[in-house]
C-alpha positions in Angstrom: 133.9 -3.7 -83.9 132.0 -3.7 -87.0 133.4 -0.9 -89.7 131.2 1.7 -90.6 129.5 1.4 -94.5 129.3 4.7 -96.1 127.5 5.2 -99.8 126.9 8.1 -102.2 123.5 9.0 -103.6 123.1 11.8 -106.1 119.8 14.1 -106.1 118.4 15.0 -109.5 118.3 18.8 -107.8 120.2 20.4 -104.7 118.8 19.4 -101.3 119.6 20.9 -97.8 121.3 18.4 -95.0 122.7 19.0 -92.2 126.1 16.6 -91.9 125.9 14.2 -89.0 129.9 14.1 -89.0 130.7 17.9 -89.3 127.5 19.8 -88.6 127.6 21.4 -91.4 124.2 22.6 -93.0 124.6 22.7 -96.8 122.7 22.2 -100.3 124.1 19.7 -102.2 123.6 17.1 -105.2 125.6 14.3 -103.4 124.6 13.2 -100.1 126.2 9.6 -98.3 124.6 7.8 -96.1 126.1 5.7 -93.0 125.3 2.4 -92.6 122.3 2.9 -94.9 120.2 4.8 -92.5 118.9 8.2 -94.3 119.4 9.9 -90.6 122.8 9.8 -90.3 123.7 11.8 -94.0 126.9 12.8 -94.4 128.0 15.3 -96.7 130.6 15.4 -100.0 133.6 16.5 -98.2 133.2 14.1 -95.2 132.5 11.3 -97.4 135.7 12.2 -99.1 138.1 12.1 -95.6 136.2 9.3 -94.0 136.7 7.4 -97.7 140.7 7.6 -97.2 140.3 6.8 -93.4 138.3 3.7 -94.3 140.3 2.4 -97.2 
């Protein structure tokens, strides 16, 4: 089983996502992505939990 990679990216201005963990629609200045693919963006507080999950 291969662990999931997650990174933080900060936009210059606030940009709507819609978080692929939580669902959540939001606009935000810090975005991760999983596993580098820009589909799968996950937002600040999921980053946060899944960050303490993963070590």
């Amino acid at each position: 089983m291969t662990a999931l990679r997650l990174q933080l990216h900060r936009f210059d201005r606030k940009t709507g996502i819609a978080c692929s963990r939580c669902g959540t629609r939001s606009q935000t200045t810090a975005v991760a992505t999983l596993d580098a693919d820009r589909t799968r963006l996950v937002d600040r507080g999921c980053y946060d939990a899944w960050s303490k999950q993963l070590g």
